[in-house]
N, C-alpha and C positions, 0 to 999 in steps of 0.2 A: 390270434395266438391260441385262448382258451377254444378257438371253436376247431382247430387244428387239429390240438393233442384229441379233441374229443370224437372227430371222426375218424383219426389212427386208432384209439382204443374202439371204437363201435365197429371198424373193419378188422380189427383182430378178434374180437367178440364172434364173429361172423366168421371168421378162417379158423378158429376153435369151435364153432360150431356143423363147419363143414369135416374138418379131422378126426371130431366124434368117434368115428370109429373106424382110426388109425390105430396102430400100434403104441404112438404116444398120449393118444386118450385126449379130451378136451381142453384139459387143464397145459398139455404138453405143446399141443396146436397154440394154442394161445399165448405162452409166456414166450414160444418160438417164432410167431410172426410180428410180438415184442419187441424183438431182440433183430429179427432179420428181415421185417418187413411185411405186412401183410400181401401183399402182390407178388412175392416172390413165396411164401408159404402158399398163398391160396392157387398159384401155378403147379406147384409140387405135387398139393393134395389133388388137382386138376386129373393131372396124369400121372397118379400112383393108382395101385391096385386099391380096393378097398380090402379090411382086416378078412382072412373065413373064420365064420365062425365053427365053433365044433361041433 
């Protein structure tokens, strides 16, 4: 069980740090594949554009 929650939170750790530099930033990547799953975020940020910078 403990070793469970602990690779959901180290795969969203990881899908926050793919999102980086998304539009919702690291902290947003990550409370979001929280909430909706890392494998379905880290699909999203897969085949989203990255942010342009200016």
């Amino acid at each position: 069980m403990i070793l469970s929650v602990l690779a959901y939170v180290l795969l969203s750790l990881v899908v926050g740090f793919v999102g980086r530099n998304s539009r919702v930033g690291f902290v947003g990547a990550f409370v979001l594949s929280l909430l909706l799953t890392p494998i379905i975020m880290g699909l999203a940020y897969l085949v989203a554009e990255p942010r342009k910078s200016p």
